[in-house]
N, C-alpha and C positions, 0 to 999 in steps of 0.2 A: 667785471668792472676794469675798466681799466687803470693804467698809473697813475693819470694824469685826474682821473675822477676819485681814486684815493687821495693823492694828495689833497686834494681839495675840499673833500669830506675830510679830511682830517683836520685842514685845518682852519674849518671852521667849529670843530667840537667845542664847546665850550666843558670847562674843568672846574670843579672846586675846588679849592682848599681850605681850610679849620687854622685859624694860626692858636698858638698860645693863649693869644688871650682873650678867644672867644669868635675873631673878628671871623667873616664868612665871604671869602675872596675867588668871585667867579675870572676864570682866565681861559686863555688861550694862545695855543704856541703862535709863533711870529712867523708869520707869510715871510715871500722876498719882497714885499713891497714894504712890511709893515719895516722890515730892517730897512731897507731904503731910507724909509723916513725916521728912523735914528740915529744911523749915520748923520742923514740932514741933520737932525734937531741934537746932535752932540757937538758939531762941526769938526774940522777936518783934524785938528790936534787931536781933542779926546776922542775920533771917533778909532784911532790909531792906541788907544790904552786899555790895553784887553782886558786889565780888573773892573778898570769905573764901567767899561762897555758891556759885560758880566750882570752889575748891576742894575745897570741901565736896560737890557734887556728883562730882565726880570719883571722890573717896576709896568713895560711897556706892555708888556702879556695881562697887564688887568685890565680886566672889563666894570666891574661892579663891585664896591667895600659893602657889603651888610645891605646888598640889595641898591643900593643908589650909584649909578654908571658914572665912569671915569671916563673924560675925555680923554683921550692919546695925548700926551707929551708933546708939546714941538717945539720945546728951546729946552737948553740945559739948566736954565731954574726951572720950571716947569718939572725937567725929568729928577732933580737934588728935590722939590717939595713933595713928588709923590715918595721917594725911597723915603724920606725923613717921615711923611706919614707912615711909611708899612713898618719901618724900623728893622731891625735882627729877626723878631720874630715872622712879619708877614715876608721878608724876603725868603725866609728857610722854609717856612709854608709852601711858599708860589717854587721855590728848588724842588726840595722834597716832590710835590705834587706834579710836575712838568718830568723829573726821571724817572718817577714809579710809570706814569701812564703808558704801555708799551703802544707802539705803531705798528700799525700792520703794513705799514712799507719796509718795516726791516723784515727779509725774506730770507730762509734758513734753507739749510741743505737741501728739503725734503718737495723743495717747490719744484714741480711738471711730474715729480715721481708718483706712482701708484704707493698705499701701503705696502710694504716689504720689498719693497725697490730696493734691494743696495743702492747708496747716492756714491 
């Protein structure tokens, strides 16, 4: 496979996560296109505020609350009503869940080598 077909299997996987309080939050990491279009939909100020953008991307990565799909965000109310729907707990959910998932685009020492290759 190649890079370019990793990438792109990856990043269509879709993710769970379980928040706090039950809720059941299908997601998926953000293309360069999906950021593209937060950028756009934060506009040119907040798209330069690494905290709100933080959040902003978080909220952007859901697909589905308890099974009924979320449209993508494309203005900055839009993106303030979904974080205010997920609250502390589905943002820490959609966190959590988005660093635990490993990629298998991050490649480690041991990649072209045979087992017991000194790398």
């Amino acid at each position: 496979m190649t890079p370019s077909q990793t990438i792109l299997r990856d990043a269509a996987k879709v993710l769970t996560a379980v928040d706090q309080t039950g809720r059941r939050l299908s997601l998926r990491r953000l293309t360069a296109l999906d950021t593209l279009r937060l950028f756009k939909a934060a506009g040119p100020v907040l798209s330069q505020n690494e905290p709100w953008l933080s959040m902003a991307g978080l909220a952007f990565s859901v697909l589905e609350i308890d099974g009924v799909p979320q449209p993508g965000p494309a203005t900055e109310a839009q993106i303030e009503a979904l974080i205010d729907r997920l609250g502390d707990a589905g943002l820490a959910a959609i966190a959590d869940t988005i660093m635990e998932e490993p990629s298998e685009t991050n490649v480690g020492p041991e990649v072209g080598n045979l087992p017991g290759t000194p790398s």
